[in-house]
N, C-alpha and C positions, 0 to 999 in steps of 0.2 A: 450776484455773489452767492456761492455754494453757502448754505448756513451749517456752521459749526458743528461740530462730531458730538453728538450726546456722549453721555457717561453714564454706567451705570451709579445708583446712587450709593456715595460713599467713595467710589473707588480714583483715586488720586491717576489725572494723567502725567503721562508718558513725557517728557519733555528734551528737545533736542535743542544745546547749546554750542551754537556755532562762533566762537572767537573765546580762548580761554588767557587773557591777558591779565593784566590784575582784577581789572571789575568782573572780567566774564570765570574766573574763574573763582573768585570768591562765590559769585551767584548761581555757580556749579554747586558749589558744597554747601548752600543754605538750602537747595532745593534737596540736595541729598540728607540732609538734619532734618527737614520736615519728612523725609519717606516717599519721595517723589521718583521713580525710575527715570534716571536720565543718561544721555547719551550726549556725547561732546567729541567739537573737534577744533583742530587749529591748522592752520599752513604749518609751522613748526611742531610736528606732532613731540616732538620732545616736552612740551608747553603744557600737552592736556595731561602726558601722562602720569604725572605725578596724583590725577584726578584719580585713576584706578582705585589708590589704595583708598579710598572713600567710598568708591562702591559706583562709582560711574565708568560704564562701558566705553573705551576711546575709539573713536573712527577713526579709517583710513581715510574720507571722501565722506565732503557732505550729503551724498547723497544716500552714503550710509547712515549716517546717523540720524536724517531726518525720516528715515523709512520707517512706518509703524510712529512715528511720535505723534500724539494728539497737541503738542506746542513746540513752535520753533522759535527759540530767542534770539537775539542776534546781536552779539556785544562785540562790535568788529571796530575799525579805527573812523571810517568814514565810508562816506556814498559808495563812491564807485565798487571798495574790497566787501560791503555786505551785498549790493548785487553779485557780483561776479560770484560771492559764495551762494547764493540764493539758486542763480544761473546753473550752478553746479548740482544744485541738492535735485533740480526739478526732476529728473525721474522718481525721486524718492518720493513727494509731495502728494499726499492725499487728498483730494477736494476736500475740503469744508477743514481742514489744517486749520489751526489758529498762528499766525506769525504776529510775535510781538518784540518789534523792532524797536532796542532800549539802547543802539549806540546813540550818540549826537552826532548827524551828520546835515542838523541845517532843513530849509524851509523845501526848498527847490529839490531838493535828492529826497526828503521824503514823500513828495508829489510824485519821482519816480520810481520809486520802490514802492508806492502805492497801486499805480496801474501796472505794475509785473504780476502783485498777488492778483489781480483782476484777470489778468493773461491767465492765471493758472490756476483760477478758482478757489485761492485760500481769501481766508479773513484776514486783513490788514489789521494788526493795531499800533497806534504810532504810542510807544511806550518809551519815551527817556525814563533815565532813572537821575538821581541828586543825590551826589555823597563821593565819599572818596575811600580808599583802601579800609579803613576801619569799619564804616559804617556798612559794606559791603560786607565784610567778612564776618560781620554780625548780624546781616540780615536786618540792617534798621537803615535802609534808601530810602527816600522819597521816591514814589513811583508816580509819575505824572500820564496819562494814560488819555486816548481818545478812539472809539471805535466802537461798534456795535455792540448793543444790549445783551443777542445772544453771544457774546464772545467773555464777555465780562463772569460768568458762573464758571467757564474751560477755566479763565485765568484767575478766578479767585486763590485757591491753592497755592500756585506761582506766584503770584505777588505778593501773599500773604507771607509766603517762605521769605522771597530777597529783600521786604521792606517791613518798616515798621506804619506806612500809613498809606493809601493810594488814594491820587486822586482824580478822578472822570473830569476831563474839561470839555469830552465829547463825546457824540458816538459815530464820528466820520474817520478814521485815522487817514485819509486824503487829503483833509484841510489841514494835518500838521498842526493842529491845536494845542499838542501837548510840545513838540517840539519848538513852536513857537515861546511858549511860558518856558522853556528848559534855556533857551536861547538868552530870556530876562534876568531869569536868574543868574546864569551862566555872568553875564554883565555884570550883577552883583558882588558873587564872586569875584571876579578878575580886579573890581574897583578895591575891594579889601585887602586881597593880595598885593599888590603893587602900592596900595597906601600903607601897608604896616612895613613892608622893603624900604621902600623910600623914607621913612619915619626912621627907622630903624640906619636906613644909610647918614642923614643927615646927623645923627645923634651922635655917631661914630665920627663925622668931619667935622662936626663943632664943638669935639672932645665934651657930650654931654655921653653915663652914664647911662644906657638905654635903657637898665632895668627902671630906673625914675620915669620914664615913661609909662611904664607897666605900672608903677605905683599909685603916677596919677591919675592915671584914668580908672584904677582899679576899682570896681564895684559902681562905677556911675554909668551914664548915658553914654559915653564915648568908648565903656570897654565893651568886650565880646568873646567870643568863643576863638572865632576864627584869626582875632589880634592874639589870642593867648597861643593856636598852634602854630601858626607862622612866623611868628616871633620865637618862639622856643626851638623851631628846626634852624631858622638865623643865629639864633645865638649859641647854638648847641653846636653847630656846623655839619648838622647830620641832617641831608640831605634826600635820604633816604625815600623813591617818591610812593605819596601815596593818590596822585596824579602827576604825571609827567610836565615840564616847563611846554616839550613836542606837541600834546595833546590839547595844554591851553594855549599854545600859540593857533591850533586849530581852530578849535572852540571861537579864537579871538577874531580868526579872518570869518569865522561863519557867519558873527554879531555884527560885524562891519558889513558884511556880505548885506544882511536879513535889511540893516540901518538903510543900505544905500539904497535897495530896490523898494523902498517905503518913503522914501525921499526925506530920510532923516540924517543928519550928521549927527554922532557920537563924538567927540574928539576925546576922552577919556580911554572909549574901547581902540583906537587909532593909536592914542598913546601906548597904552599898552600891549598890543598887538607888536607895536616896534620895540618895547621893551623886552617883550620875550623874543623877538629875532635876535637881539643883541645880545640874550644869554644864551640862545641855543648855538651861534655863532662861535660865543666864548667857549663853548664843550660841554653846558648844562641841559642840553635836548634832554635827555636820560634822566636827571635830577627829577624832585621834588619842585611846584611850579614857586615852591617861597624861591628858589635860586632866581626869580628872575629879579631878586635883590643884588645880584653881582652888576646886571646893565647898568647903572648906577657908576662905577665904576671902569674908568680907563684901561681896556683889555680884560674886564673880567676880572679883577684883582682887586679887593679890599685892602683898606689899609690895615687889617689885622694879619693879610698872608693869606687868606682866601684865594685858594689861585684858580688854575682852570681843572675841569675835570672835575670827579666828585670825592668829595673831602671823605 
């Protein structure tokens, strides 16, 4: 493996952000708030542009944008669309490149997005991030991180821009160490989600007051952060995503994926896996993933008039 592009000291690299969706473009504009030159692109160049008036240069072609970058990020939907853009950038690619590949796309597709940078001489770092539209747009991610020692001083800047804390669970980004832990948590998540829905759906069919819910678990062991947003996007009916229901249904088949080839059943992650087929079915692919509180629900319809599509 080519070893990483020195810096002169002081000077902040160059970074090229390839997928400007909500996450990737939030962590467009935290790198641009820290002072970082960055360059970005998307399939839908309509997507990045709005990055301009921030101060980021938008490419035609990856393999523009990653020309001249000392960091390439990659906040694309899954395996196969950040190769194909990776595939596209390779004329652009400078050996000793630092890639730090922060979509979730699972155990198995970072194994092979690992041996591409090997193909082309860059440094792999298997970089998910943790958090959703807010916590992006404020540069306060978890950064879960695995890959070599010299790669970790490139990326300090970057990570220090998009997150509020990183943390090294390796220095192989091959082993998928960090995507592994992104994959658990990711679990986590989807169990809160779909318990605060389903909490929230039955409270509604047994004519209970769902704010009483929120009361009593208010300030004990059973409340949280994430019962407090997900419940507020349900009861609010604003839907509005700051993770897509499309994205955790992803997310969900990858945990089942990771479960099954370790010879473990999940049946929580299974359940909810099919939970969210059944809202994105309903017409909440596009929502916030609290709508997959509508599967619940015959057709996607609450008894309050929640119907299909986003309120």
């Amino acid at each position: 493996m080519t070893a990483p592009t020195a810096h002169r000291a002081g000077e902040l690299p160059t970074a090229a952000v390839l997928g400007t969706g909500i996450m990737g473009a939030a962590m467009a504009r935290s790198l641009l708030r820290a002072g970082l030159p960055v360059r970005v692109w998307n399939r839908t160049r309509a997507k990045a542009r709005p990055l301009e008036a921030d101060g980021a240069r938008v490419a035609d072609s990856p393999a523009e944008a990653v020309t001249g970058a000392d960091v390439v990020v990659t906040v694309l939907n899954d395996g196969p669309r950040v190769l194909a853009a990776m595939k596209d950038a390779a004329e652009g690619l400078s050996p000793g490149t630092v890639w730090a590949q922060s979509a979730t796309v699972g155990v198995a597709a970072t194994g092979e997005l690992a041996r591409y940078a090997r193909e082309q001489g860059v440094t792999f770092v298997d970089a998910p991030v943790l958090g959703t539209r807010q916590p992006a747009e404020a540069g306060e991610l978890l950064v879960l991180a695995a890959g070599p020692a010299p790669a970790r001083e490139v990326l300090a800047p970057v990570f220090d821009a998009v997150g509020r804390r990183t943390v090294w669970v390796g220095d192989d980004g091959a082993g998928a160490a960090a995507s592994r832990l992104k994959l658990v948590l990711n679990s986590w998540v989807g169990a809160l989600n779909h318990a605060t829905g389903e909490a929230i759906g039955l409270a509604r069919a047994l004519d209970v007051d769902p704010g009483l819910l929120l009361d009593a678990v208010s300030g004990g062991p059973l409340d949280n952060g994430y019962l407090r947003a997900k419940s507020a996007a349900i009861l609010d009916g604003d839907f509005t995503p700051s993770f897509t229901v499309a994205n955790a249904l992803k997310d969900a088949r990858l945990i089942v994926e990771a479960a099954g080839r370790a010879g473990l059943r999940l049946d929580l992650a299974e359940a909810g896996a099919a939970r969210l087929e059944r809202a994105e079915r309903a017409g909440r692919g596009e929502d916030d993933m609290a709508a997959s509180y509508f599967a619940s629900f015959e057709g996607g319809v609450d008894g309050d008039g929640g119907g299909r599509g986003r309120d």
